[in-house]
C-alpha positions, 0 to 999 in steps of 0.5 A: 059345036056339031064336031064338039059333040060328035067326038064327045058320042064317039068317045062314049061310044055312043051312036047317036049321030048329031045333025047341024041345023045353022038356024037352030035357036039358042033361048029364042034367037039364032047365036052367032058364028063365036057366041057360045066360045070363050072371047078376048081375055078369056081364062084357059085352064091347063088341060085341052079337050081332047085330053079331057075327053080321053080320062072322061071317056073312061 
């Protein structure tokens, strides 16, 4: 999620500099390395984020 969001600011232009902490909590326990991502069977839509990011960035 660190990446994800540096290239979010970055797109925004923003300066803020995202810092990792591995042992962050996540409504009160530590999440696993795929908890927060889509999982088998997961419905994707047609645009990827980069893509997103470009028209959102605007």
């Amino acid at each position: 999620m660190d990446e994800f969001f540096r290239e979010a600011l970055a797109a925004w232009g923003d300066p803020r500099e995202v810092v990792t902490d591995p042992q962050a909590r996540y409504v009160g326990s530590v999440p696993g390395e795929r908890t927060l991502v889509p999982g088998d069977g997961a419905t994707f839509g047609q645009i990827g984020y980069r893509d997103w990011l470009k028209t959102a960035a605007q």
